[in-house]
C-alpha positions in Angstrom: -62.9 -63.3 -38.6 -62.7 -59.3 -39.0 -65.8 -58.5 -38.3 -65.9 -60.4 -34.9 -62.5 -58.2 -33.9 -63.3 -55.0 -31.1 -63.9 -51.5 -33.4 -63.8 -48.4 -31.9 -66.1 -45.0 -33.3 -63.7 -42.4 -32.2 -65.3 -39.5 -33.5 -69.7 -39.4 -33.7 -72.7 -36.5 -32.4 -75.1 -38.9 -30.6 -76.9 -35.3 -29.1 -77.7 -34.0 -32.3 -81.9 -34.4 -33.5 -80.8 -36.8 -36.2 -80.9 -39.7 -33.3 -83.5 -38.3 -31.8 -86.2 -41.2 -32.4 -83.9 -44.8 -32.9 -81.2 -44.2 -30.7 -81.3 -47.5 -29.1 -81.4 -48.7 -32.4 -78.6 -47.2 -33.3 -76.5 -48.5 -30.4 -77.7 -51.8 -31.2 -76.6 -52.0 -34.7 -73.4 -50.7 -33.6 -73.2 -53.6 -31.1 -74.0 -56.2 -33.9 -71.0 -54.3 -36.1 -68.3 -55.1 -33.4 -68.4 -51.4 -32.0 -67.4 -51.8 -28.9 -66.8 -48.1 -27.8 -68.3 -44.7 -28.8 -67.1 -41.7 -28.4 -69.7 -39.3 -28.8 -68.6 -35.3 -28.9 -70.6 -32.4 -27.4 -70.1 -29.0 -29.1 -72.3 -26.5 -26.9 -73.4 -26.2 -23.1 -77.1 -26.5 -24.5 -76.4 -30.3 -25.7 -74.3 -31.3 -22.5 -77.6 -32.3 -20.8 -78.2 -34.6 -23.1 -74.5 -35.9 -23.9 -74.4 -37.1 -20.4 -77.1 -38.7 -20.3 -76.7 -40.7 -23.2 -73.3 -41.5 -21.8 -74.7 -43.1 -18.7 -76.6 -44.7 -20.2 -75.2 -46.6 -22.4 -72.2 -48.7 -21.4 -70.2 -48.6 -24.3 -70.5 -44.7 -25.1 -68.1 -42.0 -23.6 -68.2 -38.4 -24.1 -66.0 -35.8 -24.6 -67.0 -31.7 -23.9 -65.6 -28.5 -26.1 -66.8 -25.9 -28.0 -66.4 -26.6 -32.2 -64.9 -23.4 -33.9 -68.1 -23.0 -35.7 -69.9 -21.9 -31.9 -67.5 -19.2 -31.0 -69.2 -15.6 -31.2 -72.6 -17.6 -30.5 -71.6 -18.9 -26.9 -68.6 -19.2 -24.7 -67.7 -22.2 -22.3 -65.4 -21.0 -20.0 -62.4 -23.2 -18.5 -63.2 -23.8 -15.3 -66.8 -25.1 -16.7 -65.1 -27.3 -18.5 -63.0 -28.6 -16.2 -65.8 -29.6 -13.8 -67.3 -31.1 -16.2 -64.0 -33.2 -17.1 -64.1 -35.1 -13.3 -66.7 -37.2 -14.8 -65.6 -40.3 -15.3 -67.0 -40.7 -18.9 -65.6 -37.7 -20.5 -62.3 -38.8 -21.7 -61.1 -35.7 -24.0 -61.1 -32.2 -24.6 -63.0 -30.6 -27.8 -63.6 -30.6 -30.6 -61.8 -27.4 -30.8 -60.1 -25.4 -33.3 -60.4 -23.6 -36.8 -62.7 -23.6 -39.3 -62.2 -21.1 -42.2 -63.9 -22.7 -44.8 -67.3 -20.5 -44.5 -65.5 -17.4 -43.5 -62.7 -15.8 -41.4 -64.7 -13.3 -39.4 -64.1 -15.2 -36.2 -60.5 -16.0 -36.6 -59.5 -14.3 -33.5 -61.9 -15.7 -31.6 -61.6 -18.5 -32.9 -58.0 -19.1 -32.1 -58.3 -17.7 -28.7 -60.9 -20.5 -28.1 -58.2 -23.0 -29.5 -55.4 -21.7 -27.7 -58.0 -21.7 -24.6 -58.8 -25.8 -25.0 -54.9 -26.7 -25.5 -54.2 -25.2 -22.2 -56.6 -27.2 -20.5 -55.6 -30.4 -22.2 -51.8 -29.2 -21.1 -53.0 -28.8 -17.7 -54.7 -31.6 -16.9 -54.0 -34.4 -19.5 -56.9 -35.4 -20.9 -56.3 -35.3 -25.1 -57.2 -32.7 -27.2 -59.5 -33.7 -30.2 -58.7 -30.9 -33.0 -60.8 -29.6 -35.9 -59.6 -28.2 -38.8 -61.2 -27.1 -41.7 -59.2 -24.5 -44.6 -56.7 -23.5 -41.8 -53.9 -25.3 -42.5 -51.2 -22.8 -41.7 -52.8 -21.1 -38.5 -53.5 -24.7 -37.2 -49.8 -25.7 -37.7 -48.1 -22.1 -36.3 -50.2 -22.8 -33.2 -50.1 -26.2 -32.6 -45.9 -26.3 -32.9 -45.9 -23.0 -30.7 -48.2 -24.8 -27.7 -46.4 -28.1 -27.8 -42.9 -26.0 -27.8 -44.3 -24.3 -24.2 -45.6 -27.9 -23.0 -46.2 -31.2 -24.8 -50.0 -32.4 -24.7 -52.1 -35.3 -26.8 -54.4 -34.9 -29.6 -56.3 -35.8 -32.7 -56.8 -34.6 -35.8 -60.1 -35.4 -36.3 -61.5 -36.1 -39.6 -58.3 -35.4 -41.0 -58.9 -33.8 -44.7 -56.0 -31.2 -44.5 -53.1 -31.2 -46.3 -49.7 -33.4 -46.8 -47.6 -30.6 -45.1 -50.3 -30.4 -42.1 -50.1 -34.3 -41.6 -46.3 -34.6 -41.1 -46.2 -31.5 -38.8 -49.2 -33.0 -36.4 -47.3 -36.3 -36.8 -44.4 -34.9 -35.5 -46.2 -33.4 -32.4 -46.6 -36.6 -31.9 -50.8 -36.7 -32.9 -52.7 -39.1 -34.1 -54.8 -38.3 -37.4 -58.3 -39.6 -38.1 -59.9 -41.3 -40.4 -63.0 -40.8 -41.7 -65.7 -41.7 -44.2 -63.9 -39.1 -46.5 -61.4 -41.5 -47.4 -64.4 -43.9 -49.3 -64.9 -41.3 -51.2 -63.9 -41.4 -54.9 -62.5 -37.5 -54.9 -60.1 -38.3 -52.2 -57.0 -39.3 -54.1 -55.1 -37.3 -52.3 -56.3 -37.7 -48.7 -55.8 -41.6 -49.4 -52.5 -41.1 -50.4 -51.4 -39.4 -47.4 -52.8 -41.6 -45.1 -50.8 -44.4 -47.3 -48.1 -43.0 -45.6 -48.9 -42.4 -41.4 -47.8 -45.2 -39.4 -50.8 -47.6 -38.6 -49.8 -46.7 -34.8 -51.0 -43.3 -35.2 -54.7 -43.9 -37.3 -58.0 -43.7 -35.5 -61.3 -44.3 -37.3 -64.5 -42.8 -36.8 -68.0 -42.0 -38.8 -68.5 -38.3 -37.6 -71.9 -39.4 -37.8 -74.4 -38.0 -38.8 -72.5 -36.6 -41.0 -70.2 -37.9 -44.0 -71.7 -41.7 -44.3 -68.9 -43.6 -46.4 -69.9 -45.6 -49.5 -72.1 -47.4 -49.7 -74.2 -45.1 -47.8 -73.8 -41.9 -49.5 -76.5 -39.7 -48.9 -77.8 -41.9 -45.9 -77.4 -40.5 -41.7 -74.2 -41.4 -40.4 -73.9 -43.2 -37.5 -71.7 -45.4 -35.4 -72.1 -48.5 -37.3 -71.1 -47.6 -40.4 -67.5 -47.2 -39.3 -67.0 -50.8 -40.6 -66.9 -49.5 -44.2 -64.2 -47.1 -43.1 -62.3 -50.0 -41.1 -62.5 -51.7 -44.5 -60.7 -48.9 -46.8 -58.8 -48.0 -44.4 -56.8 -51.6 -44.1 -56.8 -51.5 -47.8 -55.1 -47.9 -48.0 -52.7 -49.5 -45.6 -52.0 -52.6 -47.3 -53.3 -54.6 -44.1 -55.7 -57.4 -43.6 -58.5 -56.1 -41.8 -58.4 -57.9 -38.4 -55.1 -56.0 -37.8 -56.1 -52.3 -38.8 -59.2 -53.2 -36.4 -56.5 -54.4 -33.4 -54.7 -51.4 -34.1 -57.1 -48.5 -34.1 -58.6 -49.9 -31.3 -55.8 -50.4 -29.3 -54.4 -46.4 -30.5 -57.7 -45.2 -29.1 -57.5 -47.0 -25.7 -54.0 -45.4 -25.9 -54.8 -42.0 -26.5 -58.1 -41.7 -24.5 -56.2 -43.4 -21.5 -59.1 -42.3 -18.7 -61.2 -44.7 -20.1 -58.9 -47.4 -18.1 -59.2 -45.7 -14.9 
């Protein structure tokens, strides 16, 4: 059956105070879901502490270490920090990183110098690039085509809620785009009609937990187990039976995040 096929949450914040009390709880019910790996994503040098832990200790969670858009002006990771922190052998990817406009563009120039920062150390030493983008549809794509022009590197879009013209470019960077608990949502027309289209060997899933539960859990926490509901549109958007869009996420992620094999 479906359920009992591997499922991967590509995209979650297991440092963040909203798993501060049931975290083992959490894993647990992710366990009994079918998750079989978690990526969790650190944003700031103040959480990486904590990220790493939780990483060691669970088997089935990896990390990956950036600083979100949102962060730049408050603090600054530098490169070389992040690349020591990238020979552990749990953090499999760069970010997130990137551009979010949607609040305001006061730290557009930071933030693309931040972006621009990240995708020369995923160019440099492999390890993929997981994107943010928020109401930056046109910056995003003028950089993204410009760096993989000067070198070719690996990437998600994660939570991919941009828009059509967005989607083919990243696609034809070769990226993968992500999907999230956005596409449950009875607004999303639009997203659900582009995802229609990407080739099912370019879809990840993930919750972005705690944020953005999918029906039915609307207005709930996120988190890691929820990522079947997603699983479940998702194959229907596709026109696929469930066991497959499960096999094939899974198998994109353990693709794209290759370290995880070493």
């Amino acid at each position: 059956m479906s359920e009992n096929r591997p499922l991967i949450d590509s995209h979650c914040h297991l440092d963040f105070d909203d798993f501060g009390e049931d975290l083992p709880h959490v894993i647990e019910r992710a366990k009994l879901a079918g998750v079989t790996k978690i990526l969790t994503i650190c944003t700031k040098i103040s959480n990486l502490d904590k990220t790493i832990k939780i990483a060691e200790h669970y088997d089935l969670v990896y990390f990956a270490f950036g600083l979100h858009p949102l962060n730049v002006g408050k603090e600054k990771i530098p490169q070389k920090y992040i690349l020591q922190v990238a020979e552990h052998k749990k953090m499999i990817g760069i970010g997130e990183t990137g551009l979010d406009y949607y609040y305001t563009q006061e730290t557009s120039a930071l933030q693309k110098k931040s972006f621009i920062e990240h995708i020369e150390l995923s160019q440099d030493i492999g390890l993929p690039l997981i994107i943010h983008s928020r109401a930056a549809d046109e910056d995003m794509r003028e950089i993204l085509v410009r760096a993989c022009n000067k070198k070719p590197f690996k990437a998600v879009m994660h939570c991919f809620a941009s828009g059509s013209v967005l989607a083919k470019s990243a696609l034809d960077l070769g990226f993968y785009l992500s999907m999230s608990g956005i596409v449950t949502f009875p607004s999303s027309i639009e997203l659900t009609n582009i995802f229609a289209k990407v080739p099912i060997n370019r879809i990840l899933i993930e919750t972005d937990s705690p944020y953005l539960a999918p029906k039915p859990f609307r207005g709930k926490r996120n988190e890691p187990s929820f990522v079947t509901s997603t699983c479940k549109k998702g194959a229907e958007i596709l026109g696929l039976n469930e066991a497959d869009f499960r096999n094939a996420t899974t198998k994109n992620f353990e693709t794209l995040f290759w370290k995880i094999k070493d």
